[in-house]
C-alpha positions, 0 to 999 in steps of 0.5 A, spaced: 318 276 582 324 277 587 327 283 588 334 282 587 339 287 584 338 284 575 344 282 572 347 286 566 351 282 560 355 285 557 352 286 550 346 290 556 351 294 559 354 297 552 347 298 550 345 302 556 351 306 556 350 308 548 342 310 549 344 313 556 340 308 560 342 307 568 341 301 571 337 304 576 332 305 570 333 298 568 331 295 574 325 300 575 323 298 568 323 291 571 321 291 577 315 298 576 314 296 569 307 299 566 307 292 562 311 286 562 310 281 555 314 274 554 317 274 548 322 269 544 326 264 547 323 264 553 325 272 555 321 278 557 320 284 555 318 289 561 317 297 559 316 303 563 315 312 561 321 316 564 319 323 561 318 322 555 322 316 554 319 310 553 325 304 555 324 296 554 328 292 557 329 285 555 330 280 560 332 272 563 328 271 568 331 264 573 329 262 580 336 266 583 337 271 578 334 275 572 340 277 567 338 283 563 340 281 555 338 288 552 335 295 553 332 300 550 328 307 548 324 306 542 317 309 541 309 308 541 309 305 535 315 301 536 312 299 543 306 297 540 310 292 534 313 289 541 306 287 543 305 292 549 298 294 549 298 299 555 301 305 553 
């Protein structure tokens, strides 16, 4: 995976600012993720714990860039209806 700076859409960047997520934590959760899992339309799913926080971002992966579709905080339980099994 390349390194570079993830894109945010415009819905993700309304999201992130609702649920007080910082792209830095976004990118974190994608670049450190605890676990990644393909889930529709060809996206991704990455989540990661800060604090007592769990944060899934939805995201586009393409050769030159990844475009973050949405971001969230949710719990185990919701963790585990996304298809995470390492939490």
């Amino acid at each position: 995976m390349n390194m570079k700076k993830p894109v945010f859409s415009k819905h993700a960047t309304r999201r992130a600012g609702e649920r007080g997520i910082s792209e830095e934590w976004a990118a974190e959760a994608i670049y450190s993720a605890e676990e990644t899992v393909n889930v529709k339309f060809g996206r991704k799913a990455s989540y990661k714990k800060f604090g007592d926080d769990h944060v899934v971002v939805i995201y586009e992966e393409s050769v030159d860039k990844i475009t973050v579709v949405t971001i969230l905080k949710v719990s185990k339980e919701r963790l585990e209806r996304y298809g995470f099994s390492r939490i």
